[in-house]
C-alpha positions in Angstrom: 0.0 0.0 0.0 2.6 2.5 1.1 3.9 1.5 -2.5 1.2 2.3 -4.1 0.7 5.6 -2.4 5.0 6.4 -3.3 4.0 5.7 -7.1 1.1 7.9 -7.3 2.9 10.7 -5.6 5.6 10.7 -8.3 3.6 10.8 -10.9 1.4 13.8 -10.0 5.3 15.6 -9.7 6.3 14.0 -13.2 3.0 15.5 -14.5 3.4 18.9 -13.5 6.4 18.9 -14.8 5.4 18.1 -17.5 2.9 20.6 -17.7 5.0 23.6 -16.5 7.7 22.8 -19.8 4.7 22.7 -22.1 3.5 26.6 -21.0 4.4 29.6 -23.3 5.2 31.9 -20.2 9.2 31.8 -19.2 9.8 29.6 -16.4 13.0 32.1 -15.3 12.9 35.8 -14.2 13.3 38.5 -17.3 16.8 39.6 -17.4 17.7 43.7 -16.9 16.7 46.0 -18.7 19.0 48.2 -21.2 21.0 51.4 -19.5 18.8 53.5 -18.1 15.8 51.2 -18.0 14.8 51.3 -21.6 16.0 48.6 -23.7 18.0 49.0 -27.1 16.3 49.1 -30.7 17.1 45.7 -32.7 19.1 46.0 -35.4 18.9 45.7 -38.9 19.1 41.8 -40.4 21.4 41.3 -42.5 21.3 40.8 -46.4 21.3 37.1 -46.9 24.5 35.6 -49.2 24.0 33.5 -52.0 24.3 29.7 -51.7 27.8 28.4 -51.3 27.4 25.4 -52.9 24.8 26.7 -55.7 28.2 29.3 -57.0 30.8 27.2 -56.7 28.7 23.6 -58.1 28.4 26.4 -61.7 32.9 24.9 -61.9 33.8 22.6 -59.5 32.0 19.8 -61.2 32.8 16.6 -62.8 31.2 17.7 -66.2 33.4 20.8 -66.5 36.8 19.1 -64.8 36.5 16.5 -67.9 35.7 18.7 -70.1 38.6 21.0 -69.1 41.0 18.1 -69.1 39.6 16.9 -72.3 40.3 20.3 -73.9 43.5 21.2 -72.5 45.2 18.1 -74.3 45.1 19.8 -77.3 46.9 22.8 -75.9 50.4 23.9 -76.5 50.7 24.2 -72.7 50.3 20.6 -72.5 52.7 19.6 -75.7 55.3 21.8 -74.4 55.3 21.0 -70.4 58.7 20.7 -68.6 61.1 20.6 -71.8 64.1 19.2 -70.2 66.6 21.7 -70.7 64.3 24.9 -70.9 62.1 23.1 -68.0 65.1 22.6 -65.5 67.1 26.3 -66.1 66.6 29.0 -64.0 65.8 32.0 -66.4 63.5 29.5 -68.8 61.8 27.5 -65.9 59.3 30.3 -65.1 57.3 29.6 -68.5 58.6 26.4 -69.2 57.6 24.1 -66.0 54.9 24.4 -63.1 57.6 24.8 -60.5 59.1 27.8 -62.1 56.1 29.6 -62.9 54.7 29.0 -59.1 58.3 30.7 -58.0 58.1 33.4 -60.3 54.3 34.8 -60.1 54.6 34.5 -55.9 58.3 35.3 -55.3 59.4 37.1 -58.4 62.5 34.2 -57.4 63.3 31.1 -59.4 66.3 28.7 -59.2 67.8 25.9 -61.4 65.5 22.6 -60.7 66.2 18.9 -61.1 63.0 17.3 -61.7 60.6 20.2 -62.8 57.0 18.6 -64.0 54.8 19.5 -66.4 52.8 22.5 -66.9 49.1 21.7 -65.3 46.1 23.3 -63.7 48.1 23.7 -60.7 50.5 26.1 -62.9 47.8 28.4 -63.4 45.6 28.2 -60.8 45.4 28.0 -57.3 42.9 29.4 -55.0 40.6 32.5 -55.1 41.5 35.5 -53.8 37.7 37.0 -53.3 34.6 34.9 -53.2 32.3 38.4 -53.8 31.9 37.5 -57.4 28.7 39.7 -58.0 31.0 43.0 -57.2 34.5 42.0 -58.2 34.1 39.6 -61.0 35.5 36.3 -61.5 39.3 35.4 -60.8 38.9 32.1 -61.6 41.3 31.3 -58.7 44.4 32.2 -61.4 47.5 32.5 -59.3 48.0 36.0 -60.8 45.9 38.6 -62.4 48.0 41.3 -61.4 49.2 44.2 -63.8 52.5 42.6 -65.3 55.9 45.1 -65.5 57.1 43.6 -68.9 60.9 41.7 -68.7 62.6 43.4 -71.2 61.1 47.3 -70.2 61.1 47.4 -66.4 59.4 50.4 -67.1 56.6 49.6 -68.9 53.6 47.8 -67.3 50.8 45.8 -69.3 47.2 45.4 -67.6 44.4 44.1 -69.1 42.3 45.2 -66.2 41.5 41.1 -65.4 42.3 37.3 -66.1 44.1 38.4 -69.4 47.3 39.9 -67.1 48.1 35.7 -66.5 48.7 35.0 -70.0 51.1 38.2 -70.2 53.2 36.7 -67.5 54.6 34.5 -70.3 53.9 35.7 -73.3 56.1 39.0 -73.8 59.7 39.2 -75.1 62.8 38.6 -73.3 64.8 41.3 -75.1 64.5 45.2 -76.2 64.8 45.5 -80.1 68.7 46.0 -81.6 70.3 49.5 -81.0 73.3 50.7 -82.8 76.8 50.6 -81.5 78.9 53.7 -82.3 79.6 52.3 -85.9 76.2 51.8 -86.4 76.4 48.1 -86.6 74.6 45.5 -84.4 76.1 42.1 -83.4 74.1 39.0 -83.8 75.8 36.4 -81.2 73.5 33.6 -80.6 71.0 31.8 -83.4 68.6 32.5 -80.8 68.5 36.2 -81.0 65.4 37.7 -81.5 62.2 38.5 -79.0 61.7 34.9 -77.9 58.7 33.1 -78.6 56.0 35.0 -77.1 55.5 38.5 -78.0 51.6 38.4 -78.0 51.3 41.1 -75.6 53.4 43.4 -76.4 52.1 43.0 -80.1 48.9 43.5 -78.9 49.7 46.7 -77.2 51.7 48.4 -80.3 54.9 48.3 -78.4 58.6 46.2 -78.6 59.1 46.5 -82.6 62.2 48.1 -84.6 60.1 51.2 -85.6 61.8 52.2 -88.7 60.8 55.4 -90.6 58.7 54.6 -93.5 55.7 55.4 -95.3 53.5 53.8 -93.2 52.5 55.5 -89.9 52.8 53.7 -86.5 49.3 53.5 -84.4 49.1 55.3 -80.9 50.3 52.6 -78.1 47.1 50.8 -76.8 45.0 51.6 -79.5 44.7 48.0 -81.2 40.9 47.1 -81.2 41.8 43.8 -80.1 43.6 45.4 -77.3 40.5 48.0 -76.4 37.6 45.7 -77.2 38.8 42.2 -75.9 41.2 40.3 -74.4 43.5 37.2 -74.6 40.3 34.9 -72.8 38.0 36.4 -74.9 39.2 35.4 -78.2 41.3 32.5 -77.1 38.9 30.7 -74.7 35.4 30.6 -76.9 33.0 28.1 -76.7 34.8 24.9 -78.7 33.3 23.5 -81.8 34.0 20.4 -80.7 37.1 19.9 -78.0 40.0 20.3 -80.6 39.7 24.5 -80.5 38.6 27.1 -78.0 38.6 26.7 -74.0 41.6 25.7 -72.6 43.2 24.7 -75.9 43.4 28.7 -76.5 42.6 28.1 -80.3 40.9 30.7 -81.4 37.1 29.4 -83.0 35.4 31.4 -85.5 32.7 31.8 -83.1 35.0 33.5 -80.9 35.5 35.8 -83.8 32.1 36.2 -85.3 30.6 37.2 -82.0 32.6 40.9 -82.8 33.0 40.7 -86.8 29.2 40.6 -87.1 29.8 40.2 -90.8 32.7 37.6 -91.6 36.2 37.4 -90.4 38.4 39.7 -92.1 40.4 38.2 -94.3 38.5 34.3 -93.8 40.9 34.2 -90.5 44.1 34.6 -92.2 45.4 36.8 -90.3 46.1 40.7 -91.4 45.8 41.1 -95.4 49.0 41.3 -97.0 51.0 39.8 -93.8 51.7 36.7 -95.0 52.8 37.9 -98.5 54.9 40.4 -96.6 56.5 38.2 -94.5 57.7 36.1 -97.5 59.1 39.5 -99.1 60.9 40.5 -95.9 61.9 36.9 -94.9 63.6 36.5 -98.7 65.3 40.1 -98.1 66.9 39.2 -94.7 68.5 35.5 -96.5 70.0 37.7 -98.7 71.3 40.2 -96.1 72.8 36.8 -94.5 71.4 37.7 -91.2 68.9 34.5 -91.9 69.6 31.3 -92.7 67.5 28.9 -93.1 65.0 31.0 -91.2 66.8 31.1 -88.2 69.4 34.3 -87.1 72.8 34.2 -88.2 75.9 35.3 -85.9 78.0 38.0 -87.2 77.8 41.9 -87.4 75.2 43.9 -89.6 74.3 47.5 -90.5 71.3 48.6 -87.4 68.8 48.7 -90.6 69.2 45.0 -91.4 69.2 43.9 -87.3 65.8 45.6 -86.9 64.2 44.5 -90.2 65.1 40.9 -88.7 64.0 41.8 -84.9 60.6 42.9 -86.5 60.1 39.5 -88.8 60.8 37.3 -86.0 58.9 39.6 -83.7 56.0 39.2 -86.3 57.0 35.2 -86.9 56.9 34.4 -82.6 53.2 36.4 -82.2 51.9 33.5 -84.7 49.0 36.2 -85.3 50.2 36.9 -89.0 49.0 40.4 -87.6 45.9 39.6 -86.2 46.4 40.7 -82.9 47.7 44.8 -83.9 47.2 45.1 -88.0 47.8 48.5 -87.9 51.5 48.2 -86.4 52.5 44.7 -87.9 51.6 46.3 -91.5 53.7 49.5 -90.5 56.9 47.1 -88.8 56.5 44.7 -92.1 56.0 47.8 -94.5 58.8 50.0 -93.5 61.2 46.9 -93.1 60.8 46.2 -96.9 61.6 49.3 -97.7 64.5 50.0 -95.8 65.8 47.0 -96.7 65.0 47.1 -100.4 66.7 50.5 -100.7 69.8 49.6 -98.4 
């Protein structure tokens, strides 16, 4: 019985409990009030962010990794890689290997290395440097979109206001143009003089070439329409027509191109009229100056005239444009080299 009575007892307590829990009115004392007595105003909520996962699902997915990968086979990134000797020295490592571009872009240092690996998506890109895409655009997590102070001019600097300023990292020469010594003579010593192979930018941007005086007239620096009304992604990184051109092989479709050139590619996408005659002309001139053989430069002394009519056809040659990326200035460089030359 006394049992019975114990059981009964703490169930009325479980039910009251029970009871007091369920009630809408606090079961503590309100806490102070706010200084003075009156409490604060409640702020303003704040302005939800987008969905993490919704943003960063529209490129890290496996469609678009594939499809990247598929693409960037057919690049000349991929070809050219680590290329042993270029790949492993110190002043050709920074566009020839991943390890010496990662050096150069975040310590402006690189070294000599022993087993430097292939160019890759690693290379290029690392991680993102603001995630407010809305306001400040895409980076695209590119290790470097800063403005780039050009190698050969310390005192020029190239921005493309965006992604385009990781391409110019690479692609600008390694040397000035030829200037006279007191005799007016300029010594070829290596039979890999010239601009190196990638003076896109500074193509682009009207600058780098032996301007000799001729009838044609050289454009205003940074005038190009390819310089003022695209870019290097733009053009080079188009929707593909089928994985072998555009994206992340950086061949330019002629979708790329018609979305601009509303009404046909000039010259069907052969580059600049009259380049590639030109270059013939210029290229036949320069064989019989002897400062080319074979297509490649010759060591040995020459007249200034004949130095910069061969700085401006390899200059022309390396940008693989035929003039597409500055007509005006590659017609002016190829124009007034022919005639210098053809009057020498």
């Amino acid at each position: 019985m006394k049992n019975l009575k114990l059981i009964n007892l703490l169930l009325i307590v479980a039910t009251s409990l029970l009871l007091v829990n369920c009630t809408t009115e606090p079961i503590y004392p309100e806490g102070p009030a706010g200084i003075d007595g009156v409490d604060g105003i409640d702020g303003t909520n704040g302005k939800d962010g987008a969905t993490g996962t919704t943003e960063c699902a529209t490129c890290h997915n496996v469609g678009k990794s594939e499809a990247v990968h598929a693409s960037y086979l057919f690049s000349g990134h991929a070809a050219g890689g680590a290329v042993g000797y270029a790949g492993s020295r110190a002043s050709c490592a920074k566009c020839h290997s991943n390890e010496g571009y990662v050096d150069y872009v975040t310590t402006g240092v690189t070294t000599d290395y022993e087993n430097p690996t292939a160019i890759s998506c690693k290379t290029c890109h690392d991680t993102h440097t603001t995630f407010d895409f809305e306001n400040e655009g895409y980076d695209y997590a590119l290790r470097s979109i800063a403005p780039v102070q050009l190698i050969a001019d310390a005192s020029y600097t190239i921005d493309y206001k965006g992604t385009s300023n990781n391409c110019a990292q690479c692609h600008q020469p390694r040397r000035s143009p030829p200037t006279a010594d007191e005799d007016g003579n300029f010594a070829v010593t290596s039979s890999h003089w010239g601009p190196h192979h990638g003076p896109q930018s500074t193509l682009l941007e009207g600058i780098q070439g032996a301007e000799i005086a001729g009838t044609l007239e050289y454009p205003a620096v940074g005038t190009a329409s390819h310089r003022t009304g695209s870019s290097c992604t733009s053009c080079h990184m188009g929707a593909t027509s089928g994985e072998t051109d555009g994206e992340h092989t950086w061949i330019p479709t002629s979708t790329a191109c018609t979305e601009c050139h509303t009404a046909g590619i000039p010259n069907d996408g052969n580059g600049a009229t009259g380049i590639v005659e030109g270059m013939e002309t210029l290229h036949q001139l320069l064989e019989e100056a002897g400062i080319l053989n074979g297509g490649h430069p010759h060591q040995g002394t020459y007249p200034i005239v004949v130095a910069e009519g061969a700085w401006n056809y390899l200059l022309l040659l390396e940008d693989a444009s035929k003039g597409a990326h500055n007509p005006k200035y590659a017609k002016a460089l190829l124009n007034n080299s022919i005639e210098a030359l053809s009057t020498d």
